[in-house]
N, C-alpha and C positions, 0 to 999 in steps of 0.2 A: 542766474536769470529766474530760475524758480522761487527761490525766497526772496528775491523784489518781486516778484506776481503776489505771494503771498502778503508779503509788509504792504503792498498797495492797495488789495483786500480788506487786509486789517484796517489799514485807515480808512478808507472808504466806508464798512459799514460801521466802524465805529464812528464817523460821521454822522451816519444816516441816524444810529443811535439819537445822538444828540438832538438829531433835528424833529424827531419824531418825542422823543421825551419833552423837550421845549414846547414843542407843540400842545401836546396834549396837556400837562397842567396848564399852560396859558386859559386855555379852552374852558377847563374844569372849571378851575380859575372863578372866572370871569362868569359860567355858569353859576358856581354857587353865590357868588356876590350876589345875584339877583332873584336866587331862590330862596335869601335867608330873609326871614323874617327883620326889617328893619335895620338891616346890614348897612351901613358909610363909613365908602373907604377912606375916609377922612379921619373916623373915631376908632375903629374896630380894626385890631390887630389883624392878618392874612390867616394867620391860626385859626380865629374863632369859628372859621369856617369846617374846620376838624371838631365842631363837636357840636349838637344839636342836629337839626335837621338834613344838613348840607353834608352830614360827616360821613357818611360812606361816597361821596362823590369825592370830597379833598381828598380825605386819609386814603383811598384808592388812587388818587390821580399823584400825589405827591410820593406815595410809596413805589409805583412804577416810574417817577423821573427818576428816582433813588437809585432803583435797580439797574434801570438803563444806562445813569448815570454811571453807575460802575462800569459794567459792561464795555461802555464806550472806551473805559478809562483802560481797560483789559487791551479792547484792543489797538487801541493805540501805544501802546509801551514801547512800540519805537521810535517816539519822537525824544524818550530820555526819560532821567526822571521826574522832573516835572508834571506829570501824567498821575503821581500820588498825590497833587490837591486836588484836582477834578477829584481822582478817587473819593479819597476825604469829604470832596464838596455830596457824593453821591449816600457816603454812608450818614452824613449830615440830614440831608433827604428822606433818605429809607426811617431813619430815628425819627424825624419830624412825624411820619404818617403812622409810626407802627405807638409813639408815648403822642399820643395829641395834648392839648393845650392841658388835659385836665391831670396831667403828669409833674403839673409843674415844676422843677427843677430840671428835674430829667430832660426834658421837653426845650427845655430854653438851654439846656448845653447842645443839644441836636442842631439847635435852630441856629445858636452860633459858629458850629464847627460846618453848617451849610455856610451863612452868611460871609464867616470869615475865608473860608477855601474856595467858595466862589470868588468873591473879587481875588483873592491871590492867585488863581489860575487863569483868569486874565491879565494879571501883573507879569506871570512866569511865562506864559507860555508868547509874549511878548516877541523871546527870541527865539521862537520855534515857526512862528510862522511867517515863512519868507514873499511876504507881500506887504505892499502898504498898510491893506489890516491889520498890520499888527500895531499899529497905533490905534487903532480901533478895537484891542484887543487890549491894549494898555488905558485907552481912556474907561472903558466899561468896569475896568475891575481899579482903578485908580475912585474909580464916582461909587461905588459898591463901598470901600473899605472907607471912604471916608462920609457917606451917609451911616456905615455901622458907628464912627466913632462919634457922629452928633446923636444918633437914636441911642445909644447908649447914655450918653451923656445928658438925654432929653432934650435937645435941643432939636427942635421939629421945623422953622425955617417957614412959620406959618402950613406948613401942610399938615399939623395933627399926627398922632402916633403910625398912623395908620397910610397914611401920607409917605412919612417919612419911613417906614418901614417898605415901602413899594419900590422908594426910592433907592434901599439896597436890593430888589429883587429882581425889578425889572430889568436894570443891566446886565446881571446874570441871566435870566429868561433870553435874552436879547444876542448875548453869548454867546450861550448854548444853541439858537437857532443860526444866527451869521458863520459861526465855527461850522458848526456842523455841515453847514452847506460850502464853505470851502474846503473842507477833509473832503469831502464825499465828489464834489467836481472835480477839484484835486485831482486828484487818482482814476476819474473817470477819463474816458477815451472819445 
């Protein structure tokens, strides 16, 4: 009875994790977009925001989803393993905000090893969570992996690089907050 009080805990605030990291780069986000000098999110990558004027708000905001994102992923390990691509998705994160854009290489395996473990941990954890959303868990990280493989590929679908790079992130953002808030009611009483 004790170590389900505990595993309930765990999920719970590793939920709140989530919800609260989602949060806050959304916020950031959307912040720097409008403080950067001549920023559209049609032409300009979500990065460019990590370097110039804007860049201690991103690189702060995205190194604390990083973190969190871990965190979360910590405690939740009792849904299996599947809980080491969020991981993955978190240190993806963390590497974005700490190599920004001007890292280049370095920078763009970060941003992949986010983009691609975020949609796969909507694809996996598909079978972990025992509700309807998890179709909603499966559509987010299905529309993630396959916006990474047209931005890859350059094919932007009329919305511009920047467009189409939103288009892998917002579902993961989107993720991160709908999960988090069923882990955390979940488990609430």
């Amino acid at each position: 009875k004790i170590l389900s009080m505990i595993e309930m805990n765990s999920i719970k605030y590793g939920g709140l994790l989530l919800i609260i990291g989602g949060l806050e780069f959304t916020i950031s986000m959307w912040i720097s977009e409008n403080l950067y000098p001549g920023y559209n999110i049609q032409n300009n990558y979500i990065s460019d925001l990590g370097i110039g004027s804007t860049a201690i708000i991103f690189n702060t905001a995205i190194i604390i989803l990083g973190i969190l994102t871990i965190l979360s992923s910590i405690l939740l390990v009792s849904l299996g393993k599947s809980v080491i691509f969020l991981f993955l998705t978190g240190i993806g994160a963390l590497g974005v905000g700490i190599f920004p854009e001007i890292f280049g290489f370095v920078h763009s395996i970060f941003a992949l090893i986010l983009f691609l473990f975020g949609g796969l941990t909507g694809i996996v954890m598909f079978n972990k969570i025992k509700s309807r959303l998890s179709y909603v868990s499966l559509l987010l990280g299905l529309i993630t992996i396959i916006a990474l493989e047209l931005f890859i590929n350059k094919v932007y679908l009329g919305l511009g690089r920047g467009g189409m790079e939103r288009l892998i992130v917002y579902p993961e953002l989107l993720w991160s907050i709908i999960f988090g808030i069923y882990f955390f009611t979940k488990t609430s009483k």
